[in-house]
BALOBA-1460 file (C-alpha; in Angstrom, 3 decimals):
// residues 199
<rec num="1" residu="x" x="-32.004" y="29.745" z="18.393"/>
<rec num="2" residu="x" x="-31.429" y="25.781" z="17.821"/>
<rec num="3" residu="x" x="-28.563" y="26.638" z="15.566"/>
<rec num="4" residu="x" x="-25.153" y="28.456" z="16.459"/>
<rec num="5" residu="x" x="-23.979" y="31.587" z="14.132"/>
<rec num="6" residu="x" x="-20.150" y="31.117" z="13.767"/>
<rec num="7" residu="x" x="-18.150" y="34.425" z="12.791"/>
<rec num="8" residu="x" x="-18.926" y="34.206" z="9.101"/>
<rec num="9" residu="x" x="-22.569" y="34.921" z="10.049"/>
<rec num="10" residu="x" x="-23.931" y="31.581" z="8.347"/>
<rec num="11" residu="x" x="-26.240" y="29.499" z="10.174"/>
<rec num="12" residu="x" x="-25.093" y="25.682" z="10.933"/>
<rec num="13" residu="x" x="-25.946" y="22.856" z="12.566"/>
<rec num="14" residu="x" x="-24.698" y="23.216" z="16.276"/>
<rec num="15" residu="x" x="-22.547" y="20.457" z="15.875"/>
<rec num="16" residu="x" x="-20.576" y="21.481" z="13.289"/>
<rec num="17" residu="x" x="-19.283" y="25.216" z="14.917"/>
<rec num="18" residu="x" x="-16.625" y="24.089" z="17.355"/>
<rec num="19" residu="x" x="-13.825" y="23.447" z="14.963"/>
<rec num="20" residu="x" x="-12.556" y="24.321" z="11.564"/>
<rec num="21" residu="x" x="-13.054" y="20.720" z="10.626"/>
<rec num="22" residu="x" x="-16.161" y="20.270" z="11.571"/>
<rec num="23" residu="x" x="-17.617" y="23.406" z="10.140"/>
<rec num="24" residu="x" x="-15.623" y="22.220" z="6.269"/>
<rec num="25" residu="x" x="-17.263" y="18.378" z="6.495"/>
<rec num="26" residu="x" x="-20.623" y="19.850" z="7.468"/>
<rec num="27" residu="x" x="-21.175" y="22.425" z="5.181"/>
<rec num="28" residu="x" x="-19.313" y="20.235" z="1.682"/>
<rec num="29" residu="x" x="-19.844" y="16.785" z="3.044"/>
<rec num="30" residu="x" x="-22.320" y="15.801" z="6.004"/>
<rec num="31" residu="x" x="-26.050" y="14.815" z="4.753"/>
<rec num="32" residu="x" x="-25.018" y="14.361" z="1.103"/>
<rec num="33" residu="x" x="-25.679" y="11.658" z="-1.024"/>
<rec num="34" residu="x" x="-22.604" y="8.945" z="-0.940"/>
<rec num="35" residu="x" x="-22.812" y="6.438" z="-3.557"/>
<rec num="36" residu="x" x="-20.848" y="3.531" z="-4.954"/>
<rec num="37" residu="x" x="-19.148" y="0.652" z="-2.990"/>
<rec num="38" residu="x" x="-15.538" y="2.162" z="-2.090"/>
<rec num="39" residu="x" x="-17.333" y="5.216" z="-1.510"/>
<rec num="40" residu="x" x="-20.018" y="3.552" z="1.218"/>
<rec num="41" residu="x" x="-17.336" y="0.796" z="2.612"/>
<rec num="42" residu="x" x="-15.004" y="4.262" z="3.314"/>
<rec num="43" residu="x" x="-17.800" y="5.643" z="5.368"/>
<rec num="44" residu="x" x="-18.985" y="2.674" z="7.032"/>
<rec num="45" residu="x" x="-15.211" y="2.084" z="7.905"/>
<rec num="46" residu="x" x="-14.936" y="5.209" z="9.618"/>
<rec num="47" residu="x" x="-18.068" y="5.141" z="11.366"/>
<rec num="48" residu="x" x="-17.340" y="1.822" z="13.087"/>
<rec num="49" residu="x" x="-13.459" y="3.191" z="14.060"/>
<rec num="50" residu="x" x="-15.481" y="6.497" z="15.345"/>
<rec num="51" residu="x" x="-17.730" y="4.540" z="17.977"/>
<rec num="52" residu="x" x="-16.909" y="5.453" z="21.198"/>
<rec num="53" residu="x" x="-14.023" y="8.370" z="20.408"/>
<rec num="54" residu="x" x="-15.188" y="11.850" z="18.934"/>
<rec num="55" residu="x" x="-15.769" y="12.311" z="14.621"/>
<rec num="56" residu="x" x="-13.202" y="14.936" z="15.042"/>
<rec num="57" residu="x" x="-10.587" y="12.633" z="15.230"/>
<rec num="58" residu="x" x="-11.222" y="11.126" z="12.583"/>
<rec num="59" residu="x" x="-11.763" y="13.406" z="10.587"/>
<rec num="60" residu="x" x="-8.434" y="14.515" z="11.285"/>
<rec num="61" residu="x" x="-7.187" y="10.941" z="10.858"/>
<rec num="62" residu="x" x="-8.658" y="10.435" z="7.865"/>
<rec num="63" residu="x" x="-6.158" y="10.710" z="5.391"/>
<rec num="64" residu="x" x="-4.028" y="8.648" z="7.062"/>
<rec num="65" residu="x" x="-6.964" y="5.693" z="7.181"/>
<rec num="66" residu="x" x="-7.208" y="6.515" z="3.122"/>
<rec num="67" residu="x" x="-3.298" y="5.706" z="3.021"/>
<rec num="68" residu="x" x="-3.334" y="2.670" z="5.340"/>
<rec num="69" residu="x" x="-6.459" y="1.084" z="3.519"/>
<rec num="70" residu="x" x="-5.495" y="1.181" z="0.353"/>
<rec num="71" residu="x" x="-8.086" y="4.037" z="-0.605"/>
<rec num="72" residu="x" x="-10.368" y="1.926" z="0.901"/>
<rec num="73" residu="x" x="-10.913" y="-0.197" z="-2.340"/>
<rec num="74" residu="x" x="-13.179" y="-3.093" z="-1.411"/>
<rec num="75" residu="x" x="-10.971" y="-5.679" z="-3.156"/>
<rec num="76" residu="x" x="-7.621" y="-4.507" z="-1.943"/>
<rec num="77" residu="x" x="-8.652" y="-4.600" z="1.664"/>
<rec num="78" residu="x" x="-10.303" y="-7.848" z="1.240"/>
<rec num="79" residu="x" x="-7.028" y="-9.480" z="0.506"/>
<rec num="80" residu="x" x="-5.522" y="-7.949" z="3.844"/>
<rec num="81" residu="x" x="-3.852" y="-10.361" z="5.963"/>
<rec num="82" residu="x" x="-2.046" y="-10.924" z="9.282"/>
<rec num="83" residu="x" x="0.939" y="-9.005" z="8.129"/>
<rec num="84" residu="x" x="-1.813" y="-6.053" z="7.410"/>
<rec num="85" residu="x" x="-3.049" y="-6.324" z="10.805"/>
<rec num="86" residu="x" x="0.134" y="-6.299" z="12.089"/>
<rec num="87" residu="x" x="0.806" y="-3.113" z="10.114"/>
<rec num="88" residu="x" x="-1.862" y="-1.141" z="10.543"/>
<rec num="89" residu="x" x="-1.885" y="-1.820" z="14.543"/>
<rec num="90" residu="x" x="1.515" y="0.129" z="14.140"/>
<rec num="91" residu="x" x="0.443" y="3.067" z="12.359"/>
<rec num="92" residu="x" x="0.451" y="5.814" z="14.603"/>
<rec num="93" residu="x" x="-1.803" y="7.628" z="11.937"/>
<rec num="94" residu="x" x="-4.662" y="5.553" z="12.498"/>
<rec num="95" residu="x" x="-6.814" y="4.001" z="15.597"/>
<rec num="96" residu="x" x="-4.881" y="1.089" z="16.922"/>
<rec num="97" residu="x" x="-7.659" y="-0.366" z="17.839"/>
<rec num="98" residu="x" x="-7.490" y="-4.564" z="16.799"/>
<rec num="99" residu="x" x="-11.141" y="-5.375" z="16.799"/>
<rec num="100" residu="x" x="-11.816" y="-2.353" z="14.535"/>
<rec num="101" residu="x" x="-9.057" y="-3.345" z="12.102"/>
<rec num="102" residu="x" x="-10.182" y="-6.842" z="11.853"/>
<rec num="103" residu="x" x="-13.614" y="-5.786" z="11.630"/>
<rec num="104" residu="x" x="-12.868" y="-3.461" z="8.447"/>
<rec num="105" residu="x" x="-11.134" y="-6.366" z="6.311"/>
<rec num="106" residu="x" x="-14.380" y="-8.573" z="7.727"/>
<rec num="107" residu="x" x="-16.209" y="-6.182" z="6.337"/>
<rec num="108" residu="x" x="-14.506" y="-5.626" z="3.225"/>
<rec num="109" residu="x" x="-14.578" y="-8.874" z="2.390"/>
<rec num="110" residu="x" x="-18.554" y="-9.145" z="3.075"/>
<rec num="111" residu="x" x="-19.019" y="-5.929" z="1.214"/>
<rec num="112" residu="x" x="-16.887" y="-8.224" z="-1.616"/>
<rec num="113" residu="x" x="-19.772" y="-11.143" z="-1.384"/>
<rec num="114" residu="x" x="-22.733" y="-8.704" z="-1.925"/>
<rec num="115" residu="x" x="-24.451" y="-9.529" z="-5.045"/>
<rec num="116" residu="x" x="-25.765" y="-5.963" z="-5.446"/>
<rec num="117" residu="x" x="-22.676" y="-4.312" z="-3.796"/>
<rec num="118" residu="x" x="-22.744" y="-2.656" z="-0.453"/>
<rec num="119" residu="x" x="-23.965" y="0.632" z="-1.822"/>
<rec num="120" residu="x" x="-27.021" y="-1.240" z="-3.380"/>
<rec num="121" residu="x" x="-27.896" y="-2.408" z="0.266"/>
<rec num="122" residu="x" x="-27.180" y="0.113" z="1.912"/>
<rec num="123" residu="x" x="-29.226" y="2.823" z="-0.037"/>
<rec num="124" residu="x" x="-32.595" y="0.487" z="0.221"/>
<rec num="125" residu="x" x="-32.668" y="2.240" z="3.586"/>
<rec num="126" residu="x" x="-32.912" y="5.434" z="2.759"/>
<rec num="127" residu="x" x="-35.368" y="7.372" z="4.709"/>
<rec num="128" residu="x" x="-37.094" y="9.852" z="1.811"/>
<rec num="129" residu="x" x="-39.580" y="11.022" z="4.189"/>
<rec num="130" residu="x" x="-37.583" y="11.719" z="7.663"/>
<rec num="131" residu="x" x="-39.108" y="14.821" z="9.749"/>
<rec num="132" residu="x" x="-37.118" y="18.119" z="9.815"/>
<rec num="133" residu="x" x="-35.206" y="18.586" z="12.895"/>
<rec num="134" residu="x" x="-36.023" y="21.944" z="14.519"/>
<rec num="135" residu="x" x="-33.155" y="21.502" z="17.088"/>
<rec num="136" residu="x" x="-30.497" y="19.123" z="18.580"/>
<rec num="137" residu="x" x="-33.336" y="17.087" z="20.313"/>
<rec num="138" residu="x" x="-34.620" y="16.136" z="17.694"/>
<rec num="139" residu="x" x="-32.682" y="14.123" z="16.047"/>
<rec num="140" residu="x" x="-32.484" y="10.295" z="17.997"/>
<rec num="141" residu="x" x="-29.272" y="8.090" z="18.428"/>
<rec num="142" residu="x" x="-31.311" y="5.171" z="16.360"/>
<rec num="143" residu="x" x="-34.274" y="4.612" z="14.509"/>
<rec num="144" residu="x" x="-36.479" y="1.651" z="12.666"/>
<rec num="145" residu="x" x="-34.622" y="2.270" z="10.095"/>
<rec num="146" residu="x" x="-31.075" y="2.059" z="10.969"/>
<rec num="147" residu="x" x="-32.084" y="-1.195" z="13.080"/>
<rec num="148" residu="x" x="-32.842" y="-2.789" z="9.930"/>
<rec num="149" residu="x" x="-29.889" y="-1.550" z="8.114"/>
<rec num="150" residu="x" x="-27.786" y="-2.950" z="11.120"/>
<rec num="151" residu="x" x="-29.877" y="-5.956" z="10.831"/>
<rec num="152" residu="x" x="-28.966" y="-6.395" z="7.102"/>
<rec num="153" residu="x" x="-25.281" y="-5.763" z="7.269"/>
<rec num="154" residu="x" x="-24.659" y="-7.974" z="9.954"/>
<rec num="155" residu="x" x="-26.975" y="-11.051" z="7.943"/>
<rec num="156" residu="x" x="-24.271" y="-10.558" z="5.854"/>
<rec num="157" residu="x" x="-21.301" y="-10.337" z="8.137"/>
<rec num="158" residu="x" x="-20.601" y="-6.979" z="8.750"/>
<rec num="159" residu="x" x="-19.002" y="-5.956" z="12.082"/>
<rec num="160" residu="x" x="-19.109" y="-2.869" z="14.424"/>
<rec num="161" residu="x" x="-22.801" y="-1.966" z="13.042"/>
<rec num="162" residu="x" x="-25.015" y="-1.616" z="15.763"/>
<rec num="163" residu="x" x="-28.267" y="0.408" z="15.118"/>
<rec num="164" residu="x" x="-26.264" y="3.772" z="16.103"/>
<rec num="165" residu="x" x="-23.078" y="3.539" z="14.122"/>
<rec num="166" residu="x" x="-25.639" y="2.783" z="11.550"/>
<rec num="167" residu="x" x="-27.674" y="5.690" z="11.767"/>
<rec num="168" residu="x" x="-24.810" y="7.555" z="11.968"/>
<rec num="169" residu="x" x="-23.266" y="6.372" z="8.112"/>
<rec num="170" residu="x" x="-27.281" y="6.998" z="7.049"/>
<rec num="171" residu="x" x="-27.034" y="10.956" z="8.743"/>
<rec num="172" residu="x" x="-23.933" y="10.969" z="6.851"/>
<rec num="173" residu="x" x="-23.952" y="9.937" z="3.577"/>
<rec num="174" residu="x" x="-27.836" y="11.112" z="3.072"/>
<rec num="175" residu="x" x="-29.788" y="8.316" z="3.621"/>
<rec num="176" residu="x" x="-31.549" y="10.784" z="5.915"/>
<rec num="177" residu="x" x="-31.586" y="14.587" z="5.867"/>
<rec num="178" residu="x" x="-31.028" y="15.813" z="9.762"/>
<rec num="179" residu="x" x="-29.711" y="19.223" z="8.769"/>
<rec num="180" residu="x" x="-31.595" y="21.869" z="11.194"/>
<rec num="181" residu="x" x="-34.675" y="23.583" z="9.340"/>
<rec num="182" residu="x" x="-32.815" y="26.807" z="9.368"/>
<rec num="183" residu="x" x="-29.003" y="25.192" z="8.884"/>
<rec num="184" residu="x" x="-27.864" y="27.108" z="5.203"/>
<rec num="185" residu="x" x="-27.573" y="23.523" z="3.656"/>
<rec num="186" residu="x" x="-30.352" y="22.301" z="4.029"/>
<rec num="187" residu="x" x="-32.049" y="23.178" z="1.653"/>
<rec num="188" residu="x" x="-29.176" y="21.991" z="-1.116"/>
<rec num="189" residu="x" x="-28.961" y="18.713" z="0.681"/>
<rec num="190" residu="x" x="-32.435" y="18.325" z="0.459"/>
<rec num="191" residu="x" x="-32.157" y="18.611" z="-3.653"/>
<rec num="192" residu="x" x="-29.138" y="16.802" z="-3.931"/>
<rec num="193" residu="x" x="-31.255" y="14.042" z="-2.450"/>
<rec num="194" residu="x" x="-34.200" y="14.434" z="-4.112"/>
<rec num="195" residu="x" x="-31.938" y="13.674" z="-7.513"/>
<rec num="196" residu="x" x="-30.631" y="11.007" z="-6.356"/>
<rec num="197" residu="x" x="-33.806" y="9.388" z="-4.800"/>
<rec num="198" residu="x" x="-36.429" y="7.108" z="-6.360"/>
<rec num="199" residu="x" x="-37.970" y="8.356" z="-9.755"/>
């Protein structure tokens, strides 16, 4: 079986059974469609903070980023300064990481120069026809697609976007569908995106 069968008897992703948290983001959040700026800027935030350390802690961290970035409102983290860098690399709440916190004003304030907005860009890379994973090994680390998408972002001066953190934000926020074929959700996931994809 490519999936694992946690106690409630549902079929997941085999990702998503080893914690609590996991098994609530992948079952209400992971695959579906994400729109709107401070909605897409949250995620991409997050991904970039996640490279190299585990999703579970941030997930676990996450209110805590919510708090310390204003919500993540485009605008208000834009107009971060040194004092905010200086804060923020005190929060205990958060990753302490400098680069990362630099990187998400950066990027706030690119996401702030878009003409479209950063969901607008971001969702013209939507893979609509992506193959159904059968199993873990199925799914790859990178693809055409999120190589672009990194391409893009950095054009514009995103940081902390390489092709895989990339891929990552399009797994998460539906750009792609890489729910297992016989994961519970995937079949909603699949509709939710089909509403929101092109007419």
């Amino acid at each position: 079986m490519v999936t694992d069968m946690p106690a409630d008897m549902v079929i997941r992703c085999s990702w998503a059974t080893s914690a609590p948290d996991y098994i609530a983001y992948h079952d209400d959040e992971w695959g579906r469609p994400v729109v709107g700026d401070d909605r897409v800027y949250e995620r991409v935030t997050l991904e970039a903070f996640q490279s190299g350390l585990s999703w579970l802690t941030i997930l676990r961290k996450r209110e805590n980023f919510r708090a310390a970035f204003a919500g993540f409102s485009i605008p208000a983290v834009a107009a971060f300064d040194g004092s905010d860098v200086e804060r923020l690399m005190a929060d205990a709440g958060i990753i302490r990481n400098r680069a990362k916190i630099e990187a998400a004003i950066a990027n706030a304030r690119a996401a702030a120069e878009l003409p479209g907005g950063l969901s607008e860009l971001v969702w013209k890379h939507a893979d609509w026809s992506s193959p159904t994973p059968k199993g873990p090994g199925d799914i790859p680390a990178q693809t055409e697609g999120s190589k672009a998408l990194a391409k893009e972002l950095k054009r514009h001066g995103f940081r902390f976007v390489g092709p895989t953190t990339a891929y990552a934000l399009m797994q998460a926020i539906g750009l792609v569908n890489d729910h297992m074929a016989d994961c519970h959700v995937r079949e909603e996931v699949t509709g939710l995106r089909a509403a929101a994809g092109p007419s």
